[in-house]
N, C-alpha and C positions, 0 to 999 in steps of 0.2 A: 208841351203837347205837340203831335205831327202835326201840323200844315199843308194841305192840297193845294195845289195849283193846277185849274182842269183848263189844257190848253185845248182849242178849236179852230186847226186850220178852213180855211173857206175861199171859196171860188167859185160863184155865181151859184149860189147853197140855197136860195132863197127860199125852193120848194120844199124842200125836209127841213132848215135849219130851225126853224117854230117848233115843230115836234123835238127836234134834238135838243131844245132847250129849255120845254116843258119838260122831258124829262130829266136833265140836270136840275131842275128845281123842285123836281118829286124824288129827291134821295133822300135815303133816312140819314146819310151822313152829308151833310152839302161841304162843298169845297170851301175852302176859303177865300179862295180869289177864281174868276172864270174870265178867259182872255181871250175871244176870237180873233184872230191873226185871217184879216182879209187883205187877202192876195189879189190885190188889184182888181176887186170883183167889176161889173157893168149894170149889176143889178141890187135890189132892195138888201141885200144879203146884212150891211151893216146898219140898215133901219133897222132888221128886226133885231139885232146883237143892242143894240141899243134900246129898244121897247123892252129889252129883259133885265138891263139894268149890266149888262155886261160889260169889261174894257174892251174897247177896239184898239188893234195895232193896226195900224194898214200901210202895206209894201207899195212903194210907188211904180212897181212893175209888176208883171208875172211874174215870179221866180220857180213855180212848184212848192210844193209840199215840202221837201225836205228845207228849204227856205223859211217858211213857214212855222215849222215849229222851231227851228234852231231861232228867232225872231220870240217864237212863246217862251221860249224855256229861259230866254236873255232878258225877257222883260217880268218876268216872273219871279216868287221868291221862296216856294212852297220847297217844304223837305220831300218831299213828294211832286212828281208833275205825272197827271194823268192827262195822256194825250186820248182826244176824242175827235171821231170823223165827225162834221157835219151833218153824214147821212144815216148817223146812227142813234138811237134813242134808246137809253140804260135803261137796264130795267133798274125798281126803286131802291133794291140793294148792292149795283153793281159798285160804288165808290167804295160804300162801307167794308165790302170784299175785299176788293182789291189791297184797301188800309190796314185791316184787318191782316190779313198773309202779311204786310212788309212789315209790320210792328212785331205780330210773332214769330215770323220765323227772320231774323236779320242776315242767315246766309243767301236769301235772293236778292241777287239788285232791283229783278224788274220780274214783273207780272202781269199779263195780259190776257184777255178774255176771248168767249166764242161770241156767235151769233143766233142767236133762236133760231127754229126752222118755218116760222114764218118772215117774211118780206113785211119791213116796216111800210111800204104801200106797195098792194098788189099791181103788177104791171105785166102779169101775162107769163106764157110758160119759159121762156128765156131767161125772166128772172128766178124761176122758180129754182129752174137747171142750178143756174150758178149761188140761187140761197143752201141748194139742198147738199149740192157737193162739199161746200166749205163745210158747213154743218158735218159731214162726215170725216175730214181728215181733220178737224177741229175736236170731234171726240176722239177719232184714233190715237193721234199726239198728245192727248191731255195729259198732265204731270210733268215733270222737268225735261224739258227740251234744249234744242241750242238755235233755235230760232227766237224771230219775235215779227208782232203785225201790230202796229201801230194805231188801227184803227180805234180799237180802245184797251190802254194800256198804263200801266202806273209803272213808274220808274223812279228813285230815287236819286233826289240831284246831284248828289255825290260818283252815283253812278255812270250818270251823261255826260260828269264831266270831267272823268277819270277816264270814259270812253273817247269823249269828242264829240263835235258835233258830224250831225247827219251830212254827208257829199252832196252838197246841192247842185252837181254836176247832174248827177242822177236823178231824174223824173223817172223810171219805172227802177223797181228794184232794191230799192233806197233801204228797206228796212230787210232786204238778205244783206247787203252790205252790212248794214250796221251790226248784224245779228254778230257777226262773221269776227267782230273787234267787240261787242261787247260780251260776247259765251266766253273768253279768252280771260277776262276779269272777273264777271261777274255768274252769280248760276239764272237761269231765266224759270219760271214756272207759268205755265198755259193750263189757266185754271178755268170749270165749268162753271162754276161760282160767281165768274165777272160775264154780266150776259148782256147781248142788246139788240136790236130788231133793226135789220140794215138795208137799205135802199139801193139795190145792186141793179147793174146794167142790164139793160131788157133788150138792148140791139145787138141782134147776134152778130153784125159785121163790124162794130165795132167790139162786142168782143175779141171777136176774130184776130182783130189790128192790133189790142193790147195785149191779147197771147206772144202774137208775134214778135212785139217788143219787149216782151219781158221773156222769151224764149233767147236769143240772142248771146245777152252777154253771160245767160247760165255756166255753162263752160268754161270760160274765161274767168268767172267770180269764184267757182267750185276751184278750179286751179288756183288759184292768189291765195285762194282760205288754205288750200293744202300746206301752199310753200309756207304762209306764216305761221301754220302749226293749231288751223280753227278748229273746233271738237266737230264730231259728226253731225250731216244734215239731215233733216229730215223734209219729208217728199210731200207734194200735196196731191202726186198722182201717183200709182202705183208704179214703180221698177218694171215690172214685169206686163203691165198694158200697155206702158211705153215703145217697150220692147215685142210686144205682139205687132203693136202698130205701124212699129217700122218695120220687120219682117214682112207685113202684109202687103205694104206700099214696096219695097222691096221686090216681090213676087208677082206685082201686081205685070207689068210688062209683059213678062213671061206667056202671064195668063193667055194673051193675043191667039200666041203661035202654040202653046203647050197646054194641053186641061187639066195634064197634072200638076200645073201650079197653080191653076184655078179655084182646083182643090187645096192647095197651098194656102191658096189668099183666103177663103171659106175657111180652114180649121183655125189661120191663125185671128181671123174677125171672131170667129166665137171664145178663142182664148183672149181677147181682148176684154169680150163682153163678160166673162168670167171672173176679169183678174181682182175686181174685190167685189166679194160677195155681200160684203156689211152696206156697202154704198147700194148695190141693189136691191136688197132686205129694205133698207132707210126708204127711197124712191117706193119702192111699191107701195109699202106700210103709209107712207103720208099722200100718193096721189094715184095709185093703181096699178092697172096694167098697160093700159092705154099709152099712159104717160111715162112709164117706163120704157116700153119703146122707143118714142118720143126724146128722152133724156139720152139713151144709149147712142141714137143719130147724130145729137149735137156733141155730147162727150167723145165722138171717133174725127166731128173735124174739126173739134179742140186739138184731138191729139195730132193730128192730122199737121196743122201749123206746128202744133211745138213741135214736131220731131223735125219739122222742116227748118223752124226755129233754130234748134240744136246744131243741127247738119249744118248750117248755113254759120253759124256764133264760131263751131268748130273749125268751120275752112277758113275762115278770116287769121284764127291766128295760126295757121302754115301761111299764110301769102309772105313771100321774100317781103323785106323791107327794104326800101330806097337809102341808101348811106346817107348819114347824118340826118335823120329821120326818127322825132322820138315818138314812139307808138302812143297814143289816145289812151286815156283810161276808158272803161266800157260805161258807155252811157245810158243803158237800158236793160231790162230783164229781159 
């Protein structure tokens, strides 16, 4: 019979980690072993893994995420490792799914889930922003991709470690990398089936910051996958809004002295606001029009950073290199 092993990175989790473990113990298929891997938390985070009856691993530093599970997956023994966030709460047949796909179908390595389009605690419209979007390029992608997101995910341990472990170099990014080495071995499927209600950042300026960081080494990671021959990626923002968005910022200088780039910067903000219509359909249909609005503001200075992101990931590797100087692997998305 398969064997789960449901890994649970944590770092200072204390306020979702209850919920996230009330619902690993409302599955119709319970894992066989459940391991919170606490990363040097400061808070209750390993009382409550402990009031559930859970193993604790616990890293005597910070290390990140990628740390973290490579630590679950080493101290585990499941033919199966479902990795789960902290701030996420399955729904009660996300396991059984997941197990379900890798027993019948054995061409997948690894299988990973969406997120409801509600917020496992309501925390205001910033979170909503960022619940609603993912929700939409999470059903756009559904069916075999060559990505993966770790948040919550089943993997087969033959697969991890055929793959490798996770770059613990990398705090943002970590799971394009991996995608990047294991689409190369194995097939992935992003299935609607594994679901769970996720507790996503509500401060837009630290949004802001982990766009930034994860905008960065884009470019440099999409190169690396090229040279080692990684199958195609797929995008969590559209091509083509990306692309309006840098146009517009682009144009925007102009605007000063010239109105006909004014008009410039206006035709290309509305092809922005256009470039997927299904994310705007989604947004309306679950909070209005108000709030669509609302969404379009904050998703222009998302884009707004990554492209500056981009721009900025891209010039670093033209800079001349100093002789005898070995270049940094990219430590960030």
């Amino acid at each position: 019979m398969t064997t789960v092993s449901l890994v649970i990175p944590c770092y200072n989790a204390a306020r979702t980690l209850r919920l996230c473990l009330e619902a690993v113990a409302a599955q119709t298929r319970r894992p066989d072993e459940v391991v919170v891997v606490d990363d040097a938390s400061g808070d209750d985070s390993t009382a409550i893994a402990a009031e559930f009856g859970c193993r604790v691993i616990r890293l005597p530093e910070n290390r990140g995420v990628s740390a973290a599970r490579n630590a679950g997956v080493a101290g585990t023994t499941g033919d199966i490792v479902f990795f789960l966030d902290s701030d996420v709460a399955l729904r009660p047949d996300a396991v059984a799914n997941a197990v379900g796909i890798l027993e019948r179908h054995p061409e997948y390595g690894c299988v990973y889930g969406m997120y409801e389009p509600e917020p496992l605690i309501d925390d205001g419209p910033v979170e909503w922003y960022r619940i609603l979007h993912a929700v939409n390029w999470y059903t756009r992608l559904a069916g075999e991709v060559h990505s993966v997101v770790f948040a919550l995910a089943a993997i087969r341990r033959e697969a991890f470690l055929e793959t490798g472990d996770l770059d613990e170099g990398l705090r943002d990014c970590e799971d394009i990398e991996y995608a990047g080495r294991l689409a190369r071995r194995h097939r992935i499927l992003l299935s609607d089936t594994v679901r769970g209600r996720h507790d996503d950042g509500h401060r837009l300026l630290p949004i802001l910051a982990e766009q930034w960081r994860r905008s960065l080494p884009l470019v440099p990671l999409a190169l690396a996958g090229t040279r080692e021959g990684g199958g195609r990626r797929e995008y969590t923002n559209r091509p083509g809004g990306i692309l309006a968005c840098a146009l517009a910022l682009v144009c925007l200088p102009f605007a000063l002295v010239h109105p006909l780039a004014l008009l410039a910067v206006a035709a290309f903000l509305v092809a922005f606001a256009l470039a997927d219509p299904p994310l705007l359909r989604l947004v309306h249909r679950r909070r209005g029009t108000a709030f669509t609005g609302y969404f379009l503001l904050v998703h222009l200075a998302v884009h707004v950073v990554l492209v500056a992101g981009l721009v900025t990931g891209s010039a670093r590797l033209l800079r001349p290199r100093r002789p005898g100087v070995v270049p940094r692997q990219a430590t960030s998305e």
